[in-house]
Structure formats: structure tokens, C-alpha cells
KENU-463615 format. One record per residue (C-alpha): residue number from 1; x, y, z; residue in one letter. Coordinates in Angstrom, 2 decimals, decimal comma. Layout:
// KENU-463615
- NUM | X | Y | Z | A
...
***
This chain:
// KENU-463615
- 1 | -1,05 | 38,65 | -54,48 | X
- 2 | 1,83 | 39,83 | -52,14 | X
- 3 | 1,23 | 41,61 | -48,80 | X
- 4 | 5,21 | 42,91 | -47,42 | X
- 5 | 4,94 | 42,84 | -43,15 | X
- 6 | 8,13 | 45,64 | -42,11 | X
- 7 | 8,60 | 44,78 | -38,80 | X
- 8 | 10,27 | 43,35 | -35,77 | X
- 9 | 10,75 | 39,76 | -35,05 | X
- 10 | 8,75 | 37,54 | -32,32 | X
- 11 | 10,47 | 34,16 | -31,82 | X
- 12 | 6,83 | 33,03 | -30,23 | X
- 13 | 5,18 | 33,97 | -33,35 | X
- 14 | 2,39 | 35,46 | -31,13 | X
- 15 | 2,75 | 39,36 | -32,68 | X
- 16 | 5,47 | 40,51 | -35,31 | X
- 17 | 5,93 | 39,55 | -38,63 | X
- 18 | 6,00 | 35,79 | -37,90 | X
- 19 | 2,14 | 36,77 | -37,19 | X
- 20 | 1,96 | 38,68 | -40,03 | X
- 21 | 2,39 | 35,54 | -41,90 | X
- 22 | 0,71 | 33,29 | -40,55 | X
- 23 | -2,24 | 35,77 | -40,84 | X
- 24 | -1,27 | 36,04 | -44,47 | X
- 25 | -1,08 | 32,64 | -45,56 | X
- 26 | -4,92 | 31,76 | -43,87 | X
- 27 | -6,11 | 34,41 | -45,93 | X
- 28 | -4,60 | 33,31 | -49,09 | X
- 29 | -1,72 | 35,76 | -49,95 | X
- 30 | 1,98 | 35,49 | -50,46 | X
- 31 | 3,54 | 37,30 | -47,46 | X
- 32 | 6,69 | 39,07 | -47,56 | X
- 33 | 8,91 | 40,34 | -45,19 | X
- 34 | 11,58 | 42,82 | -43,90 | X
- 35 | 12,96 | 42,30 | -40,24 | X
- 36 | 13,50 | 45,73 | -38,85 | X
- 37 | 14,71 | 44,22 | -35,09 | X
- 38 | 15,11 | 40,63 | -33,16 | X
- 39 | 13,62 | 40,82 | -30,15 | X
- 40 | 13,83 | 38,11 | -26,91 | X
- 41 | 10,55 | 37,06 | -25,61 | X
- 42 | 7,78 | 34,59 | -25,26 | X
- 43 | 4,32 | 34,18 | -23,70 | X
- 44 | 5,53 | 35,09 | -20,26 | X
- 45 | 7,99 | 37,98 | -20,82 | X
- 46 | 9,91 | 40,10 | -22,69 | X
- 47 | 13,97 | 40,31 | -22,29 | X
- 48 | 15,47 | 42,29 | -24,83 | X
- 49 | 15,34 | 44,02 | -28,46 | X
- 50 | 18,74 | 44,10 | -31,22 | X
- 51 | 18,18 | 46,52 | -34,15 | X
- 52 | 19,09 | 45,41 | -37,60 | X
- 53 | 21,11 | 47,82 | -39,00 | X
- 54 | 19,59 | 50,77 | -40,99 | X
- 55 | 21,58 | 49,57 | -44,77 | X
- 56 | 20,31 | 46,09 | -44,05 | X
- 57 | 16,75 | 47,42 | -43,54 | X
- 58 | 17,63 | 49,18 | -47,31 | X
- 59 | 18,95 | 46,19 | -48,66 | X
- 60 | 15,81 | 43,82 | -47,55 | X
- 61 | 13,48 | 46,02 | -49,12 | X
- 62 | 15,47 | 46,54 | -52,30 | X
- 63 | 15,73 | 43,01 | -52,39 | X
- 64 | 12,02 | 42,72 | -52,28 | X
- 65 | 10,85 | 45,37 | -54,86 | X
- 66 | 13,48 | 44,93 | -57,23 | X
- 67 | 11,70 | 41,26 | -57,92 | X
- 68 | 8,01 | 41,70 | -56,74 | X
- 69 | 4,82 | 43,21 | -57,28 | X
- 70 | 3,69 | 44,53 | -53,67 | X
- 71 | 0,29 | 45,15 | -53,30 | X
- 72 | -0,12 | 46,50 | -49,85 | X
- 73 | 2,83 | 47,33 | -46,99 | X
- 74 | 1,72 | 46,84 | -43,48 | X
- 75 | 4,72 | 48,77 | -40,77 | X
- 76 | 4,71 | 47,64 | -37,52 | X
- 77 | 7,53 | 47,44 | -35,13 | X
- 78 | 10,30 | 50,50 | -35,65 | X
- 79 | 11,97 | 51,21 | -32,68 | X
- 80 | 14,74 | 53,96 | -33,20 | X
- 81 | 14,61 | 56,86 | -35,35 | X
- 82 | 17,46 | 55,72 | -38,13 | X
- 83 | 15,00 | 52,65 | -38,45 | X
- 84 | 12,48 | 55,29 | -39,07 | X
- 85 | 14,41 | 57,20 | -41,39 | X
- 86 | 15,84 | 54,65 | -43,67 | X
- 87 | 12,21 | 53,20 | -44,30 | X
- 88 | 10,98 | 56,18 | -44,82 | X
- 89 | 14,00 | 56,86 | -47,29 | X
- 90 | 12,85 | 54,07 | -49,41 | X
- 91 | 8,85 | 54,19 | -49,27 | X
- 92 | 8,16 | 57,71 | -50,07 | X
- 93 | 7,66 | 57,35 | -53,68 | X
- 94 | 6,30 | 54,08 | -53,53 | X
- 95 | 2,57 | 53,91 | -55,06 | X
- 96 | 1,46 | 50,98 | -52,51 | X
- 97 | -1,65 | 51,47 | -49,95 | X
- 98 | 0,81 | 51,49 | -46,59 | X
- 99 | -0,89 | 50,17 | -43,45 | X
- 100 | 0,65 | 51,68 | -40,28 | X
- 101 | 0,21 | 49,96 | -37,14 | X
- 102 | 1,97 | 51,93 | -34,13 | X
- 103 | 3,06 | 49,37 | -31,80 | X
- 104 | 4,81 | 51,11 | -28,24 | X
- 105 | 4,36 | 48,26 | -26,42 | X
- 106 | 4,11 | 44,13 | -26,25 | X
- 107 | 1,53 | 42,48 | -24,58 | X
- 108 | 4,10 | 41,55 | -22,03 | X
- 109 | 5,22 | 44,82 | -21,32 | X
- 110 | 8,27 | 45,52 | -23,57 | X
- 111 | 9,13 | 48,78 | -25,15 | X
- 112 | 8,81 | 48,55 | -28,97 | X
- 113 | 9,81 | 52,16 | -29,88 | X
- 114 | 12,42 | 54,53 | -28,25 | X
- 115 | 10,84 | 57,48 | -26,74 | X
- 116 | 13,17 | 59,90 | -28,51 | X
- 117 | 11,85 | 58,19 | -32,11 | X
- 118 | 8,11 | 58,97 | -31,58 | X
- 119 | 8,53 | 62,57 | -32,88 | X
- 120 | 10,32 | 60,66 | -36,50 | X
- 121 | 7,64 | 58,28 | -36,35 | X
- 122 | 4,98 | 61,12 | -36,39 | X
- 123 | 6,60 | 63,11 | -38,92 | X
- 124 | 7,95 | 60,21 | -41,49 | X
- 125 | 6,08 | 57,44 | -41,30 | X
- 126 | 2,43 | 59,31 | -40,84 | X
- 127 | 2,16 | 61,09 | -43,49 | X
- 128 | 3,09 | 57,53 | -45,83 | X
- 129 | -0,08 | 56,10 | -44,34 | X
- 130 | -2,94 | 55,63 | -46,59 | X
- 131 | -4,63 | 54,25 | -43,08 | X
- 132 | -2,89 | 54,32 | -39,35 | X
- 133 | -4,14 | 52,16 | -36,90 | X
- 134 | -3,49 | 53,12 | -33,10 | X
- 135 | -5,48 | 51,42 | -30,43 | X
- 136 | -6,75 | 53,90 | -27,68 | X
- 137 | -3,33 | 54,11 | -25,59 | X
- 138 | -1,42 | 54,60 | -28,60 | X
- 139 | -3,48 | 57,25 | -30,19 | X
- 140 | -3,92 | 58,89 | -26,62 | X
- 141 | 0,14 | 59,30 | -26,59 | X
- 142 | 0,58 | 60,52 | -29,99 | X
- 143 | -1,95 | 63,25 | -29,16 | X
- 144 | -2,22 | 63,86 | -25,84 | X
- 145 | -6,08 | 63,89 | -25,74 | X
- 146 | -7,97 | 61,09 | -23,21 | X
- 147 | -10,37 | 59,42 | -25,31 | X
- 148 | -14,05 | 58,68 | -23,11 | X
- 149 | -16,03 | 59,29 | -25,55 | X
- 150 | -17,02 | 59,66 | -29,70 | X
- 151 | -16,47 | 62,88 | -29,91 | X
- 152 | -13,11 | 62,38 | -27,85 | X
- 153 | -12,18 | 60,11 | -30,73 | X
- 154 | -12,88 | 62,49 | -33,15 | X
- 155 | -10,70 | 65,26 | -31,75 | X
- 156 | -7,70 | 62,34 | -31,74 | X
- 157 | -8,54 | 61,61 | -34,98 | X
- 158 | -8,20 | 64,68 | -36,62 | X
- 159 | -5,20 | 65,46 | -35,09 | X
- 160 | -3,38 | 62,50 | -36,22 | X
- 161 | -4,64 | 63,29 | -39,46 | X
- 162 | -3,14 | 66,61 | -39,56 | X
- 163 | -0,04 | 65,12 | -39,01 | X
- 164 | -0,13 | 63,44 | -42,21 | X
- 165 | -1,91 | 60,23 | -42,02 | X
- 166 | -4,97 | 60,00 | -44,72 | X
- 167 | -7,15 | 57,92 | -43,02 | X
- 168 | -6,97 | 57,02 | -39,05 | X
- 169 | -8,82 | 53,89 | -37,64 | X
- 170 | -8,54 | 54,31 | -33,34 | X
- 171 | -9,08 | 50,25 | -32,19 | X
- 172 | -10,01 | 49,11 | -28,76 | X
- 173 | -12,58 | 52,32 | -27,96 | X
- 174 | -15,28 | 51,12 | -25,19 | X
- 175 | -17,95 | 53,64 | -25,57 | X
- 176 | -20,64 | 50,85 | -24,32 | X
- 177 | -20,38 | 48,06 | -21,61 | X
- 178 | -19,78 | 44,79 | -23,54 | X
- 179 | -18,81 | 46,40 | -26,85 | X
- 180 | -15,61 | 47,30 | -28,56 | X
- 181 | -15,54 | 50,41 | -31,47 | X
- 182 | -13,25 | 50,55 | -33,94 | X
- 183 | -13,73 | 54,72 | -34,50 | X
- 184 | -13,05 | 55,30 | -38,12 | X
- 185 | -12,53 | 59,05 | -39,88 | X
- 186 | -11,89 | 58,21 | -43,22 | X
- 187 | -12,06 | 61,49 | -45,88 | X
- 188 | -14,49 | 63,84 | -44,51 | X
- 189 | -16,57 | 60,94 | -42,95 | X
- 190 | -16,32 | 58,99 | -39,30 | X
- 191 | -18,26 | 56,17 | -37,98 | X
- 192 | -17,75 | 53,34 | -35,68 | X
- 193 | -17,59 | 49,80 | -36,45 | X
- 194 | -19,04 | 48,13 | -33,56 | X
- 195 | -18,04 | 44,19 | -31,89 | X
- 196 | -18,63 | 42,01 | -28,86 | X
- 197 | -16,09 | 42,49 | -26,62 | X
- 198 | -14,23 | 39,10 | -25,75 | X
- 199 | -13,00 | 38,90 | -21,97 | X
- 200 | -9,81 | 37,63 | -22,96 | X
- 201 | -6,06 | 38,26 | -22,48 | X
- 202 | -4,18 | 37,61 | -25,33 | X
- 203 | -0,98 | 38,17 | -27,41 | X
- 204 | -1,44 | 38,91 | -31,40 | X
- 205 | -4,54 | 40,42 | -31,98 | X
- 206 | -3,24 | 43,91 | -33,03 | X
- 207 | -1,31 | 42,37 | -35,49 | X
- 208 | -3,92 | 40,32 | -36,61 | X
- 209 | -6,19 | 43,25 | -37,27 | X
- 210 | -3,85 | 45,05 | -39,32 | X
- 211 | -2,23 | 42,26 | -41,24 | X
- 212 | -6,19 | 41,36 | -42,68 | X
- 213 | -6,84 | 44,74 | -42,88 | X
- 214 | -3,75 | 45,32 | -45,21 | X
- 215 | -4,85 | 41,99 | -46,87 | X
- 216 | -8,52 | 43,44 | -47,69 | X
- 217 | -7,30 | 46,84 | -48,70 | X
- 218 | -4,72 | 44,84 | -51,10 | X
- 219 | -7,90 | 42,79 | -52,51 | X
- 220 | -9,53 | 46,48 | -53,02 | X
- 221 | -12,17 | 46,16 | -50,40 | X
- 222 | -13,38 | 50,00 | -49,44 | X
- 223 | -12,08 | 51,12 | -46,01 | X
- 224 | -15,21 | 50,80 | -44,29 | X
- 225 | -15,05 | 46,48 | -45,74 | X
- 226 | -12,18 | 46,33 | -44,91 | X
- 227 | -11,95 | 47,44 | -41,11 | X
- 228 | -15,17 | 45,16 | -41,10 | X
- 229 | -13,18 | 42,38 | -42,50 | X
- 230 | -10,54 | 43,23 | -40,32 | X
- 231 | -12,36 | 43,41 | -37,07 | X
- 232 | -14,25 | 39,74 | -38,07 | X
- 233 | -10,73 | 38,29 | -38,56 | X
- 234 | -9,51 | 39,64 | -34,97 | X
- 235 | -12,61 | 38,74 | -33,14 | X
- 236 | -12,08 | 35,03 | -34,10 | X
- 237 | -8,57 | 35,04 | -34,09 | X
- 238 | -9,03 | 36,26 | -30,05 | X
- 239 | -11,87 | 33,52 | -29,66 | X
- 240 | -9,57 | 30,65 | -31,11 | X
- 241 | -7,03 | 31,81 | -28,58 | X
- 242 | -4,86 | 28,82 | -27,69 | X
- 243 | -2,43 | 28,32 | -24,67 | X
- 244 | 0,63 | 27,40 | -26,80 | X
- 245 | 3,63 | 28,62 | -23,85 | X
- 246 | 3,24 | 28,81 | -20,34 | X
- 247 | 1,40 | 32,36 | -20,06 | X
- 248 | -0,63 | 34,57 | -22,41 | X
- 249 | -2,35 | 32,68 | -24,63 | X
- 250 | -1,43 | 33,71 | -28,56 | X
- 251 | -4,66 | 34,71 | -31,38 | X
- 252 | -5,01 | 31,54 | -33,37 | X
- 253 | -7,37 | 32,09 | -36,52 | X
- 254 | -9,25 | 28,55 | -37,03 | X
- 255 | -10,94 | 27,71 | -39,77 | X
- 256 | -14,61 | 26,59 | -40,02 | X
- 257 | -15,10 | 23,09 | -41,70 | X
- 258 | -16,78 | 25,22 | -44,58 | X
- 259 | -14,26 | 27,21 | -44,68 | X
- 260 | -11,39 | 24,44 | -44,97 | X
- 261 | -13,03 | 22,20 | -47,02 | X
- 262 | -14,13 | 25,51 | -49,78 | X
- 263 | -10,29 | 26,58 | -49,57 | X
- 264 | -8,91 | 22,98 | -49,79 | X
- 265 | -11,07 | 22,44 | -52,39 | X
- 266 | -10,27 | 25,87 | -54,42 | X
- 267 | -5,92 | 24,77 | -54,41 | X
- 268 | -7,52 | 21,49 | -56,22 | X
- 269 | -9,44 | 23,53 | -58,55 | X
- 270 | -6,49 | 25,62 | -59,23 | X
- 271 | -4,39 | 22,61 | -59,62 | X
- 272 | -6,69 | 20,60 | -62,48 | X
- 273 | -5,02 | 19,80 | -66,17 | X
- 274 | -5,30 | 22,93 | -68,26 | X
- 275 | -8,29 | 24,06 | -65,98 | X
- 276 | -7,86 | 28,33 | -67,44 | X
- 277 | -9,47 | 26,99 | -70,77 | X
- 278 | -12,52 | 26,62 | -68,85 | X
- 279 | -12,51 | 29,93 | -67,26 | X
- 280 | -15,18 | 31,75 | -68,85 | X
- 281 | -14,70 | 35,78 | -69,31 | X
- 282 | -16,75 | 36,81 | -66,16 | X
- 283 | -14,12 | 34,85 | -64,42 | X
- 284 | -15,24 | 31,76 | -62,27 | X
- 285 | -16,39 | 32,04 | -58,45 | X
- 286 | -17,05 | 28,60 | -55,89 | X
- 287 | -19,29 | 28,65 | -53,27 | X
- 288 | -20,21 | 26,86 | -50,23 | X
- 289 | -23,38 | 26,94 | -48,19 | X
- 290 | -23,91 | 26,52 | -44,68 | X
- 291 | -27,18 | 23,72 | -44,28 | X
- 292 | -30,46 | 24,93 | -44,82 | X
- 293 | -29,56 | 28,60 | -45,95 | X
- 294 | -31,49 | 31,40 | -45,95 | X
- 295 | -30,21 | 34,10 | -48,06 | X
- 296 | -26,47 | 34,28 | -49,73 | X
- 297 | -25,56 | 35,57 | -46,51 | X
- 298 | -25,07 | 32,35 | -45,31 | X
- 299 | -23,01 | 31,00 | -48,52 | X
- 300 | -19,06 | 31,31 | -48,46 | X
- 301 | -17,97 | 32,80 | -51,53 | X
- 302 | -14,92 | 34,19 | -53,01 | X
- 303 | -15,06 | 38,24 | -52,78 | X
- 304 | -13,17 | 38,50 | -56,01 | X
- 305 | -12,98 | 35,72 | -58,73 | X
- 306 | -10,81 | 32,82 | -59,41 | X
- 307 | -9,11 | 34,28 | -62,62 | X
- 308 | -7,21 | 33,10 | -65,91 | X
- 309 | -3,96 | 34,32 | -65,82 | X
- 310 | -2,32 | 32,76 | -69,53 | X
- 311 | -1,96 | 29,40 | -68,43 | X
- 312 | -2,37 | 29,15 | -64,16 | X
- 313 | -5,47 | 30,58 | -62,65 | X
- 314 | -5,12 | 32,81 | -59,07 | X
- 315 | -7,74 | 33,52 | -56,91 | X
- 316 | -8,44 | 37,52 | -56,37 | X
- 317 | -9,92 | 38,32 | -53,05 | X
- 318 | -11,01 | 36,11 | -49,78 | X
- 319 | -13,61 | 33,53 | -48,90 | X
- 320 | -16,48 | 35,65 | -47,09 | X
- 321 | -20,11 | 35,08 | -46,86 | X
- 322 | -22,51 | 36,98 | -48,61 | X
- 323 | -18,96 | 37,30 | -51,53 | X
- 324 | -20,79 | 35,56 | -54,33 | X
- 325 | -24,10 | 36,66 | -55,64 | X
- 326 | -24,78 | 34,75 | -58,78 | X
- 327 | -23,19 | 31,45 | -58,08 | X
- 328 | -24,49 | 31,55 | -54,54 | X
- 329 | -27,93 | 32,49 | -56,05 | X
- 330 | -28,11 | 29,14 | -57,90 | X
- 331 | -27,10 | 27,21 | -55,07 | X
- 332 | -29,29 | 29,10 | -52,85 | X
- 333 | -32,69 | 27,78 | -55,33 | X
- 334 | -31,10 | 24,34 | -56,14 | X
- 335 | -30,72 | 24,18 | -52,18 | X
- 336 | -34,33 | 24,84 | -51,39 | X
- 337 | -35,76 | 21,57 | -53,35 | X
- 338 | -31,98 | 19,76 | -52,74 | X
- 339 | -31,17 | 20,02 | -49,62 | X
- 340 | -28,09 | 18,02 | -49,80 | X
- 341 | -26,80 | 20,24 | -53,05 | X
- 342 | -24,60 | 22,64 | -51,31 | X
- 343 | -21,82 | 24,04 | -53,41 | X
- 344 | -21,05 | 25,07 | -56,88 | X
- 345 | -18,88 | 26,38 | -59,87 | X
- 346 | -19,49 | 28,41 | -62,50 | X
- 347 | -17,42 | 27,34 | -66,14 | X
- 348 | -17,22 | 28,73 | -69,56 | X
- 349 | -19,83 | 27,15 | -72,03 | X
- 350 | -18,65 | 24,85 | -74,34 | X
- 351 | -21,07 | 22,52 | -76,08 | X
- 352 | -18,46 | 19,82 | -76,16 | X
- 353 | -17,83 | 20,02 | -72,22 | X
- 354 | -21,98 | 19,71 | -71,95 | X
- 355 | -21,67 | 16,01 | -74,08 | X
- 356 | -18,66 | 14,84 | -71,56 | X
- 357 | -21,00 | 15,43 | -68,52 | X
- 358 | -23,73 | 13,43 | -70,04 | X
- 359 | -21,25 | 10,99 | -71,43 | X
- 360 | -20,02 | 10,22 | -67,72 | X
- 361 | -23,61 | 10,16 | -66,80 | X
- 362 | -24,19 | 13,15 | -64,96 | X
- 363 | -27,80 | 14,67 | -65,09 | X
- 364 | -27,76 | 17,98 | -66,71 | X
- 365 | -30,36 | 20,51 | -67,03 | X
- 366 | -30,45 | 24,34 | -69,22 | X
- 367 | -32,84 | 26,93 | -69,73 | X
- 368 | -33,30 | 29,37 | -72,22 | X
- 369 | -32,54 | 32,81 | -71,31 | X
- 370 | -34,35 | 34,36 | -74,26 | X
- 371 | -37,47 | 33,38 | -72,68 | X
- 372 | -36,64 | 35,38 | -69,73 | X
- 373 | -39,69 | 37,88 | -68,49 | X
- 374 | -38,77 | 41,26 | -69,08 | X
- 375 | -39,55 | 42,47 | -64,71 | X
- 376 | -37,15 | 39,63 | -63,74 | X
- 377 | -34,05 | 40,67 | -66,06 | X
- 378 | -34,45 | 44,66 | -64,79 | X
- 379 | -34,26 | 43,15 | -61,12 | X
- 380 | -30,38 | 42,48 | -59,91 | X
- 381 | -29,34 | 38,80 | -59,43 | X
- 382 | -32,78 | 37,69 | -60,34 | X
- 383 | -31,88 | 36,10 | -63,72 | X
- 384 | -30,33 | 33,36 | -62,15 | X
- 385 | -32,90 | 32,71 | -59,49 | X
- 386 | -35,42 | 32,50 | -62,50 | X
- 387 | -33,40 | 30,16 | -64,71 | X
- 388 | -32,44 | 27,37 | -62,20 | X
- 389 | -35,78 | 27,38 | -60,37 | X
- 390 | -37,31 | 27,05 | -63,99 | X
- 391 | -34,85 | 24,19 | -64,67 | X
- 392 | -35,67 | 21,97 | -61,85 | X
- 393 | -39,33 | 22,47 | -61,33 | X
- 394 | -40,15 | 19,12 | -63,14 | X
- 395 | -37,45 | 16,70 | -61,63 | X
- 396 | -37,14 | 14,80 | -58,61 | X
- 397 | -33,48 | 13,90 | -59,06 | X
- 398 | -30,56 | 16,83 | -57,79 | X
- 399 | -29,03 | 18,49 | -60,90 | X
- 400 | -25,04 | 18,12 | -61,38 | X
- 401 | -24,69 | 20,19 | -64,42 | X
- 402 | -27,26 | 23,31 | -65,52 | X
- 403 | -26,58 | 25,77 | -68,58 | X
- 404 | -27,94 | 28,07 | -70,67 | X
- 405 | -26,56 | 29,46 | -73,85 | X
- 406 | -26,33 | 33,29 | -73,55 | X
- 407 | -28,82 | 36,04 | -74,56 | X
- 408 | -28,14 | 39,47 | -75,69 | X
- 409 | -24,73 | 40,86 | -73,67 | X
- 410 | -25,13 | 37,64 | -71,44 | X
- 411 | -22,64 | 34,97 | -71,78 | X
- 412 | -23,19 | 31,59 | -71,82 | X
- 413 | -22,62 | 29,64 | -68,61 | X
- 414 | -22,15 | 26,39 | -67,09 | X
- 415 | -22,80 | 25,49 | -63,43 | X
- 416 | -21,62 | 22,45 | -61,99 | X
- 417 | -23,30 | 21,34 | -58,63 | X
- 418 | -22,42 | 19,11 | -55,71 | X
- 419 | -22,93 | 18,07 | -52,57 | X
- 420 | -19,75 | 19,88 | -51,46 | X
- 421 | -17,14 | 20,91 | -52,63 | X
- 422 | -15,17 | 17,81 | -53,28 | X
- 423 | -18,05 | 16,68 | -54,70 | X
- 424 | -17,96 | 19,51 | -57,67 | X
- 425 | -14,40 | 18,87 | -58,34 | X
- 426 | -14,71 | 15,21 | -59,18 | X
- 427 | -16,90 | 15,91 | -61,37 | X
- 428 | -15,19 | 18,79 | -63,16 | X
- 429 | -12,06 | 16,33 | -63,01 | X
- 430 | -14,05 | 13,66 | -64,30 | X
- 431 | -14,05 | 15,70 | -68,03 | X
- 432 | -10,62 | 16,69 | -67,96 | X
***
């Protein structure tokens, strides 16, 4: 999946597309880019901003749909009106959710846009915006309203959609004392998306919020998951905040050891001998569970699939709990008797893959789906709570392997267990 960041450069890699990037790559998508200016500054200040040149703005993002797919365009920094033009120039017909993130000023109090290009900006870019995301200040200026209250950010929010934008998410509102709203008017319908506010200075987070926004929009997350996704991904990003200059401290995004050791462990799935043959046609999700879990709420999942693709397999969508319902399911019962079984992998059946896992001396169980009570296949994601807790009811050693062979417009499955995930891969490896 590709994600293309049009904006301006930060040499501290704090906000801009460096940010982008880096925001990019932790979420697991190929991140392109188009510089639109070079700008001078670091943690403590900002000196100065050099335009790139409106035909070399044209040429970058020729060069970059000429020889990619581009699932979602996030536009941040644009500061003069031929910058505005010339983007606009080449995006109007393009068919690609656009993210637009008005940026007017850094964190350390540099001017990102001329004055004399806001009225372009408002009239060119808005109306290419399948979602625009001002924070309070910025949607104040582009409207003129104060915002104080909900109803305030209503009135701004309808106005910026009249000017052309389809959908409007105003960041940073503080409605409550301790709380930050992300107000959202998306169609006919608004709402607010609500977060602890973190008493932090910090340099990033905007960008942050709407490079994993455009990330979960590209993934095809609804725009109220995705501003949820989006807000998550900010909140920690602020909380990992690390002192990397000598002044404002710059959003760091830090992953959990769950986390790590799910994704680390998904590039080594990815990377097995001829692993797509065992990719079965509901596509293959891995899962992780925190200790002792309650619900799938508390496993890590992938929110899409990891996919066949001829003869590679990619990986649609981002680790999130709560992602994975069936494979998490099965952990969740194995869990509850196993405490130490945490993670899993569903494969495609094969009868020939069952004898290698017995051959290697794994313990594998099945259960017969046929046999399944009528009540429990008319409740959702109850099947597979009903088939593994059957399995395992009679043994006292953790499963590694449980199938079953299909029923009627149900296809046959194999689940590999382990400890975590490292665990499940060796033994997937162990057959290859």
C-alpha cells in the first residue's frame, strides 16, 4: 500500500514529510513523497523557508503516478499560491481519498503559508478534500468564527464545508477541562471524538494525526475509525515524546513489546518459502494477546488480512486490538485453560500439512463442524468459540495445531498456536 505526503521539508524530522514517513513506515505502508519547500529549522527555532519551483512540484508528482498505485494523498505544507495552483493543476481528476491538513504555522513559530495564498488554498485545494483537518486556530482563520463551544464548531464546520471540503474534522477543541475533541461533521452527521488531554509541548503531532488518518482511510477504515485511529496514534505519539534537540521535544510513536514482537513476527511470516500456497481463501490473520485477556479487545490483530498476492503475500490494514475476531476468538478459549498460549495463525487446510505437524511431533487437535448445534452457528463468531473449547476439553497438554474440515459454505481451516508469536512461526517454518 502507498500513502504520497505533498509537503514541505523539516530537516529535524519533527513535522513535514520526513514525519510523514516515519509515521508511515510504523504503520506498515510504503510512503511517498513530493517536497513542495525546504525550510531551516530545528527544535528551538525556525529561520527560513525556499520554495521548490512550481514545474518541479509537476514533475515530482508525475514522476510518482506515472509508476505507482496511490492509495491516499495527505497535503500539508503549501506556502504560496503557484504552489497551490500547480498541485491543484495535477490532482483534480485524480480518484484518490486526499487528506488536507492546513498547516499556517510551526510549532516554533514560523509562517508556513503566505497570507496572500490563503484565499487559493480555500478555493483549490478545499474543494479536493475528501476530509480537511484544521485544528481550532486554523479553522478559526479560515472562517472567522471563535470556536467556545459545540455548536461554535458546527457553525465552522459548515462553513468550511461550503467551501468545498466533503468532510471537515476541527482537532484540538477543549469543550471540557482535561479533555481534547476532535469535532467531526462528516455527510449530514457531526459528533466528537473525545481524548485525555496530555500537558505536553511538542513538535509533530499534527502531522502525526493526519499522516495515520490518511493511512486508515487508505486501509478503508470509515471516517469515524479512522479519526479514532488517528487520534490513538497522536495521543501516544505525544506521550512517547522524546527530547531529541535542545528544545521542544518531537512526537515519537513507540511500539508496545506486543506490538513489535506481532509486527516483527508478521515480515517473517511474509518472508517463509512459498508461504501464499498456504493462504487459505478467507485470507490469513495473526494475533497476539495481551496476558490473561478478557475479551478480543485485548488481542492485537491485523484490521485487514495478510493476503496472497500470486506468489508474495502483503498485509492489508494495521495491527489494532479488537482487529481480529475469529483468530482472536480461538486464542481467546485456548487462553482461558492455556494461559501461556497467546498467539495464533490461521492456514489453508491441507491434509498433507496436518501429517507434517504430527510428523515433527506437534500435538494437534480438530473438531467436526457438522456436529455444530444449530443456536451456536446463527450466533456471530460463536462457531469458533464452540469448536476449540470442544477440542481441548479432554487434554491437559496446550494444543499447537487445531482443524476442522469445513461444513456447508465453511472452509476448512487450520490454526496453528504458540506461545507467541515467534513461537507460531517456528512451527509453521518447521513444515516448510
Amino acid at each position: 500500500m502507498n500513502v504520497l505526503s505533498i509537503g514541505g521539508s523539516d530537516p529535524s524530522s519533527g513535522a513535514g514529510i520526513q514525519s510523514d514517513v516515519r509515521t508511515f513506515t510504523s504503520l506498515g505502508v510504503h510512503g511517498l513523497t513530493v517536497v513542495t519547500a525546504i525550510t531551516s529549522q530545528n527544535t528551538v527555532k525556525f529561520s527560513k523557508t525556499e520554495q521548490v519551483s512550481s514545474s518541479m512540484i509537476k514533475d515530482q508528482l508525475n514522476a510518482v503516478f506515472s509508476d505507482f498505485t496511490v492509495d491516499a494523498i495527505k497535503i500539508g505544507m503549501v506556502y504560496k499560491s503557484s504552489v497551490i495552483k500547480a498541485i491543484y493543476s495535477e490532482l483534480k481528476n485524480v480518484k484518490v481519498p486526499i487528506i488536507l491538513d492546513p498547516v499556517i504555522r510551526s510549532t516554533t513559530n514560523g509562517s508556513l503559508i503566505e497570507k496572500n495564498a490563503l484565499n487559493a488554498y480555500k478555493k483549490l485545494l478545499f474543494p479536493l478534500a475528501f476530509v480537511i483537518t484544521p485544528n481550532v486556530s486554523e479553522a478559526e482563520k479560515f472562517t472567522g468564527f471563535k470556536i467556545l463551544t459545540k455548536n461554535d464548531a458546527l457553525k465552522c464546520a459548515l462553513k468550511i464545508r461550503d467551501l468545498g471540503a466533503k468532510n471537515v474534522v476541527i482537532t484540538g477543541n477543549q469543550f471540557e477541562k482535561g479533555r481534547v475533541d476532535d469535532f467531526v461533521l462528516e455527510n449530514t452527521t457531526h459528533y466528537s471524538i473525545s481524548g485525555k488531554k496530555l500537558q505536553m509541548v511538542n513538535h509533530g503531532s499534527g502531522c502525526n494525526y493526519s499522516a495515520s488518518l490518511a493511512v486508515a482511510i487508505a486501509t478503508g477504515k470509515s471516517l469515524r475509525e479512522a479519526v479514532k485511529f488517528a487520534k490513538n496514534y497522536a495521543y501516544n505519539s505525544i506521550k512517547n515524546s522524546k527530547k531529541f534537540g535542545k528544545g521542544i521535544p518531537i512526537t515519537n510513536f513507540k511500539k508496545s513489546e506486543i506490538e513489535k514482537s506481532l509486527s516483527d513476527s508478521i515480515l517473517d511470516f511474509k518472508n517463509l518459502k512459498n508461504i501464499y500456497s498456504l493462504i487459505p481463501e478467507c485470507q490469513t490473520n495473526f494475533a497476539y494477546s495481551k496476558p490473561h485477556p478478557k475479551s478480543i479487545r485485548d488481542i492485537l490483530g491485523i484490521s485487514g488480512r495478510i493476503v496472497r498476492a500470486g506468489k508474495s503475500v502483503n498485509v492489508a490494514g494495521n495491527l489494532e486490538y479488537g482487529a481480529s475476531k475469529h483468530v482472536a476468538s480461538a486464542i481467546l478459549a485456548v487462553t482461558k485453560k492455556f494461559p501461556l498460549i497467546r498467539s495464533a495463525l490461521n492456514l489453508k487446510y491441507d491434509s498433507k500439512i496436518i501429517k507434517k505437524f504430527r510428523d515433527g511431533g506437534l500435538t494437534v487437535l480438530s473438531y467436526d463442524r457438522t456436529k455444530e448445534p444449530s443456536h451456536i452457528k446463527r450466533k456471530e463468531n460463536a462457531s469458533v468459540l464452540w469448536g476449540i473449547k470442544n477440542s481441548i476439553k479432554n487434554i491437559i497438554k496446550p494444543p499447537d495445531i487445531i482443524f476442522h474440515r469445513g461444513d456447508f459454505g465453511k472452509e476448512p481451516m487450520i490454526i496453528v498456536f504458540g506461545e507467541s508469536p515467534t513461537d507460531v512461526i517456528k512451527k509453521i517454518a518447521s513444515i516448510l
